[in-house]
Each structure stands twice: as structure tokens, then as C-alpha cells.
C-alpha positions in Angstrom: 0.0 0.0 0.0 1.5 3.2 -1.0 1.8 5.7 1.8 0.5 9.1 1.2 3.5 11.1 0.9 4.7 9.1 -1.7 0.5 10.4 -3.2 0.2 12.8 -6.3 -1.6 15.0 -3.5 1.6 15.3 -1.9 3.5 16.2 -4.7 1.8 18.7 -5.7 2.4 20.5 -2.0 6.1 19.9 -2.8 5.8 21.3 -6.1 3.9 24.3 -4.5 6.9 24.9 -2.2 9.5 25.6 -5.2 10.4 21.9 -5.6 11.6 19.3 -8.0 9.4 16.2 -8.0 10.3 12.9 -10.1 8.0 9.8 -10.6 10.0 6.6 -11.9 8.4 3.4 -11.8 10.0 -0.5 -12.8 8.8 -3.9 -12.5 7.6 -4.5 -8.9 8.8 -0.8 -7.7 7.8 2.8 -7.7 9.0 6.2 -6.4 7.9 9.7 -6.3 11.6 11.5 -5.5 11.8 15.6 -4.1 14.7 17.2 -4.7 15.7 19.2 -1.9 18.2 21.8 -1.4 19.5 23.2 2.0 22.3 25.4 3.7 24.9 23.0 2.8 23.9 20.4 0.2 21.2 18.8 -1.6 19.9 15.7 -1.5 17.2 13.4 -3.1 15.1 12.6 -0.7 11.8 9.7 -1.1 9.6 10.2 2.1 8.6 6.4 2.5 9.3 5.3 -0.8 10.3 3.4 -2.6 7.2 1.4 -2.7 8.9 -2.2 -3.6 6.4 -4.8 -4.3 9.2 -7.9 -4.2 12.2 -8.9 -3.4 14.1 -8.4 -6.5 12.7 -5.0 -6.9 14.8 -3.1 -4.4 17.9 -3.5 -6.4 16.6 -2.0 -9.6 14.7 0.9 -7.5 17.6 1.7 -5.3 19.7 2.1 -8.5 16.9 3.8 -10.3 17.7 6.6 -7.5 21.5 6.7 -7.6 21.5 7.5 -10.6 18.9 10.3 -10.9 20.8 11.4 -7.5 24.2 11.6 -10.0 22.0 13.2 -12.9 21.2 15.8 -10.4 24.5 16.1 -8.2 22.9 15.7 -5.0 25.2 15.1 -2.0 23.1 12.1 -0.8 19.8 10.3 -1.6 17.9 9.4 1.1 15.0 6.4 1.5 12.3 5.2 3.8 11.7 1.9 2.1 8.6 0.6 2.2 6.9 -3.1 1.5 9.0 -6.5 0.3 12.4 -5.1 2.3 15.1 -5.9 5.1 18.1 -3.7 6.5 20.4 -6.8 5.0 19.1 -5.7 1.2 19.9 -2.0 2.1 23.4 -2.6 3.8 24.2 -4.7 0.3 23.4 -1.8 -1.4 26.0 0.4 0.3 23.0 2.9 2.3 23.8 3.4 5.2 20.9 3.9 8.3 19.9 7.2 9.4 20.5 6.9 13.8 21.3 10.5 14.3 17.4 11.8 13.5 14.2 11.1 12.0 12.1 12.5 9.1 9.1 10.5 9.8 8.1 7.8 12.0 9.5 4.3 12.0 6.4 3.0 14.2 3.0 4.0 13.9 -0.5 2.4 15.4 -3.2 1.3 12.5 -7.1 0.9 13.2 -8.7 -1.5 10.7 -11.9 0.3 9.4 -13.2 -2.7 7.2 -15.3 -4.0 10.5 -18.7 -3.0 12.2 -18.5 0.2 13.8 -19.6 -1.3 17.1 -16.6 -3.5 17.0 -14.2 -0.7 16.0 -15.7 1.4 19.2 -15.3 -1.2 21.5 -11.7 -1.7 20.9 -11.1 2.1 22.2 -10.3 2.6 26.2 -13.6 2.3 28.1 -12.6 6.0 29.1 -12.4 7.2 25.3 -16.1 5.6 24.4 -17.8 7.3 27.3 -16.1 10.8 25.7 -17.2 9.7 22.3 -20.5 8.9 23.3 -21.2 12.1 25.9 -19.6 14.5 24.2 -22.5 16.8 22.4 -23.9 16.4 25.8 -21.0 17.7 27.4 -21.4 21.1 25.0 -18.9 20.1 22.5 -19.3 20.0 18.9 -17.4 18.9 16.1 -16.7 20.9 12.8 -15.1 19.9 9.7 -13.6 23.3 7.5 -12.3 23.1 3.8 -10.9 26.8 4.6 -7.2 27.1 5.0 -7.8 30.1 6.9 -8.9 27.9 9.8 -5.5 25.9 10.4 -4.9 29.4 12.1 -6.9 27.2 14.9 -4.7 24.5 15.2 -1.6 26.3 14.6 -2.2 28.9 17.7 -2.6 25.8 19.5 0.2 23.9 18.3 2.7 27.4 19.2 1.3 26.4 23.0 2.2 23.1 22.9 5.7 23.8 21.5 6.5 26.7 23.9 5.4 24.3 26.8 7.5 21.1 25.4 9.8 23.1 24.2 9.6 21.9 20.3 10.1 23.8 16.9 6.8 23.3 14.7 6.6 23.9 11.1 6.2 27.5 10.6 2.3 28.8 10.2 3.2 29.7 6.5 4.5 25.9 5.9 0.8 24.7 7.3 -1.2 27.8 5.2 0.5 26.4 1.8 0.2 22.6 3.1 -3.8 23.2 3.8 -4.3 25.7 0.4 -2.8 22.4 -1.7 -4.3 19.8 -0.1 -7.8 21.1 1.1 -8.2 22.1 -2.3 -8.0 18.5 -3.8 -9.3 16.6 -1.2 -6.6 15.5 0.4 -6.3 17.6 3.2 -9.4 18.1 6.3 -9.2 19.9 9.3 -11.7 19.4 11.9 -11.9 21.4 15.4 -14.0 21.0 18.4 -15.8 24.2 19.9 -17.4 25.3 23.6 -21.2 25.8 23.3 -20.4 29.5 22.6 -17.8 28.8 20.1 -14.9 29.0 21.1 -12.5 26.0 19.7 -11.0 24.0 22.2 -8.9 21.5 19.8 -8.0 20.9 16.4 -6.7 17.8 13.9 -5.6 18.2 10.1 -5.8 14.8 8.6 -4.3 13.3 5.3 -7.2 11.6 3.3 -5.9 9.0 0.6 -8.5 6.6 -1.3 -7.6 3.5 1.6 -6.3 5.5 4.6 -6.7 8.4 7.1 -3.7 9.6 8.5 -3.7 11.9 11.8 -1.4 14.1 10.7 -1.4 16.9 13.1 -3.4 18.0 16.3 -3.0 20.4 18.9 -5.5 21.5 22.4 -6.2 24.0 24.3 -5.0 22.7 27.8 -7.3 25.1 29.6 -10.4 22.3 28.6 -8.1 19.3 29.4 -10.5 17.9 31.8 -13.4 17.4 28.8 -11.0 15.8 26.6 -11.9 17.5 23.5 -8.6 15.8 21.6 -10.1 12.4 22.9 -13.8 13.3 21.2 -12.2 14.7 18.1 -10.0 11.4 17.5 -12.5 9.1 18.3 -14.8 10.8 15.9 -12.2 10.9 13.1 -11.5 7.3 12.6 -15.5 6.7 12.9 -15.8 9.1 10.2 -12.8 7.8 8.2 -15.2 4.6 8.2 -18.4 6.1 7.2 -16.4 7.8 4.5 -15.3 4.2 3.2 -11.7 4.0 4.2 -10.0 0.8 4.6 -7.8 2.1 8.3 -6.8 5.5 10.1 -3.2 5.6 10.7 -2.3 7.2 14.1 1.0 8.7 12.6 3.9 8.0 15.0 4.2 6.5 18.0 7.3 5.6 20.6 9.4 2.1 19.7 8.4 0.4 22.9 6.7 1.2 26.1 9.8 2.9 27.7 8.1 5.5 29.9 11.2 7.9 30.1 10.7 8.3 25.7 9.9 11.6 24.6 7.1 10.2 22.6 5.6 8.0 25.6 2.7 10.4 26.5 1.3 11.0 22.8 1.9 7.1 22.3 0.4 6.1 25.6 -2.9 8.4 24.3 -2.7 7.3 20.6 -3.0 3.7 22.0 -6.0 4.0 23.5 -7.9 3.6 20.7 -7.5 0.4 19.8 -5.1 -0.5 16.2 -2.5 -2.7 16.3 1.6 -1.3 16.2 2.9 -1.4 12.5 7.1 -0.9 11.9 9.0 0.8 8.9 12.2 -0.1 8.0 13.5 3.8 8.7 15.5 5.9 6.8 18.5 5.0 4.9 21.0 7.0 3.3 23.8 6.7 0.0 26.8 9.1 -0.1 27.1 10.5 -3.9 29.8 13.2 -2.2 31.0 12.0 0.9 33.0 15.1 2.1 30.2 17.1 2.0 27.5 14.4 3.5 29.6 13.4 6.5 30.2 17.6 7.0 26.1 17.9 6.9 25.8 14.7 9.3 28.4 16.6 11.8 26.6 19.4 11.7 23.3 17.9 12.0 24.6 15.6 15.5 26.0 19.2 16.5 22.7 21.1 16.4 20.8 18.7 17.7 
């Protein structure tokens, strides 16, 4: 199953964003490519892609991308294989892992969607059903916008957040270009939850693909943490990711095991409470085309972080 950033929706963001974006495609294999530049290099970068459908279709694709990363004289490509792959397939092709940080998630928690509703809700922490189920009574309601203006919502909540956990979001004009592509062909949603008198107490923007709803981003205001409104509004995303015929809603992210002392342990622990099962990427993996340079961008990268 191709993951949405490796969509044509997603693409088109990156295009929006000044980009280069390459499609190549083989027998078994397929890749949509950015090409990204930055302070100190550029590099070829396939957020998890390749999609390799068997075995002896990671060869070919990884080659497929050394070379468009030589056309292009990129300092490195970098991949997030996903499907028919191991780390032994990748190490024979001379990548090496990426340790030092991480694009996107190597573990994530899927729901299945293709069940009855009432088994899907049962699955979620007795905790989270009584929220789902009391929640208009509680005063909240639940609004979906197809106006970019409103990720203005989550994004005032998501500066909280970062200030209190001391994080570095994507800046507000990153999320207004994100939610102008994607709202506009579908791809995007953003849903909020609001007080009786209207005044928004969380927010979500989800990624919609034809099989899969990912939760891409949500933020609360803490002042309402005792009604749960984040709890409501996920709960009634992946019931609505059913009704709207999707096949799962992907959690997006979640911590590598149940070590309480990992940064992600408190958004996991919550994330798990509704139900899904844990799924594992491979990770990202990275090929030298100018080693000076890449090993000068990884020192830098270990020094800034």
C-alpha cells in the first residue's frame, strides 16, 4: 500500500513549495523523489518510498535513484523503504541507516476500518467511548472546515504546545501552503471542536488518501483538558474515516516500545488508547554520492541537535 506522501496530492504541495518532484516506476517498484536543497547540500530525498512490491525490486529501484541522484549532483539520496524489504538488502546496497534523526516515524498504530462500527468502538479505552458517546452532551461540537484560513486554529494551539514542550513546529506559513494544496484536492481536512459559545477547544488536520486516514497533526487548548476534546475529536475521526469508506486511520507516530522515560511516551500512551494494532517501517536510509560534503552535513546535523 502506498503511503500518502509518496501520493500525487503530496506532490503537488512539494511542487507548490519551489520543488523538484520525479516519478520513476520498474517492474515491482515505484518512487515519487523531491529534490531538496538546503544550507549545505542537496539531496534526493523519497519520504517512505520506494514502494517495492518484491524482493528483487529493491535492487533496480535503489539504482533507479543513484543515478537520478548523479544526474542531479545531490550530496546524498535518502530512503524510507517501504513493503517487500530488510536492513540486509539495504546494507548490500552500500545505504547506510539514518540513527542521528528522523524525518518521519518508524512506528505508527493502524485501526482497521473494514469492521462493524460497534466492534471498531469497543476496541477504544472504556474511558475514550464514554467521551465519544457524551460529548455533544457535554457542550462540544465537532466541525469539519475546507478553509485554509482555519488551520490558524490549530496552529495557535500547536505554538502552545511547542512553547510548553519546548519543540520547533513547522512554521504557520508551511501549514497555510500545506492546507491551500491539499484542502483544495481533497486531500487535506481539518476538523476542530468548539465550547457551546464557540470558542474552539482542539484541532486535527488529517491526510485523506483513497484507503487511509492519517492523523497528521493536532493540537489542544489545555485550559479544557478535563473534557477531553482531543479524545472526542479522534475518536470521531476514525468513525468518520469509516463512514467515508476507508479501509484504516493511521495514528502517525508512536514511541518504539513502552519505555516511559521516551519523549514520545505520552502521545503514544494516548494514541494507543484507541484500539489498532503497532505497525514498523524499515527507517530511513541514506547513499553518499559526495562523501565530504554528506559526512560535514551529518556533523553538523549531531551538533545542532
Amino acid at each position: 500500500m502506498v503511503h500518502f506522501l509518496q501520493s500525487q496530492a503530496w506532490a503537488e504541495f512539494q511542487e507548490s513549495l519551489g520543488r523538484t518532484v520525479i516519478y520513476k516506476s520498474g517492474d515491482g517498484w515505484s518512487y515519487m523523489a523531491i529534490l531538496e536543497k538546503g544550507r549545505f547540500n542537496t539531496r534526493l530525498y523519497c519520504p517512505y518510498g520506494p514502494q517495492i512490491d518484491t524482493k528483487k525490486a529493491l535492487a533496480p529501484a535503489l539504482e533507479s535513484l543513484k543515478q537520478l541522484g548523479r544526474d542531479h549532483r545531490v550530496t546524498f539520496v535518502r530512503v524510507e523503504p517501504v513493503g517487500t524489504v530488510s536492513a540486509d538488502q539495504l546494507l548490500q546496497q552500500q545505504f547506510k541507516k539514518v540513527t542521528y534523526l528522523q524525518l518521519q516515524p518508524e512506528h505508527t498504530q493502524v485501526i482497521d476500518l473494514q469492521r462493524p462500527e460497534e466492534e471498531i468502538v469497543a476496541e477504544m479505552n472504556a474511558n475514550i467511548r464514554n467521551i465519544y458517546h457524551n460529548y455533544a452532551k457535554k457542550g462540544m461540537t465537532i466541525h469539519r472546515s475546507d478553509q485554509p484560513e482555519d488551520i490558524a486554529i490549530l496552529t495557535g494551539f500547536m505554538h502552545n504546545v511547542a512553547a510548553r514542550n519546548h519543540m520547533t513546529p513547522h512554521s504557520d506559513n508551511y501549514f497555510k501552503q500545506q492546507t491551500k494544496v491539499l484542502l483544495g484536492n481533497g486531500a487535506g481536512k481539518i476538523f476542530y471542536v468548539t465550547t457551546d459559545d464557540d470558542t474552539p477547544m482542539a484541532a486535527a488536520y488529517i491526510y485523506d488518501d483513497g484507503e487511509t486516514r492519517y492523523y497528521a497533526h493536532a493540537a489542544a487548548d489545555d485550559t479544557y483538558r478535563k473534557l477531553r476534546p482531543g479524545s472526542a475529536l479522534v475518536a470521531y475521526l476514525i468513525i468518520d474515516a469509516k463512514c467515508q469508506g476507508l479501509k484504516q486511520f493511521d495514528l502517525y507516530g508512536i514511541a518504539p516500545t513502552d519505555d516511559p522515560s521516551h519523549p514520545w511516551a505520552g502521545f503514544s500512551r494516548f494514541k494507543k488508547t484507541f484500539g489498532g494494532a503497532p505497525k514498523a517501517y524499515i527507517g530511513a536510509w541514506d547513499f553518499p554520492l559526495r562523501s565530504v560534503q554528506y559526512y560535514l552535513y551529518r556533523l553538523y546535523q549531531k551538533l545542532t541537535r
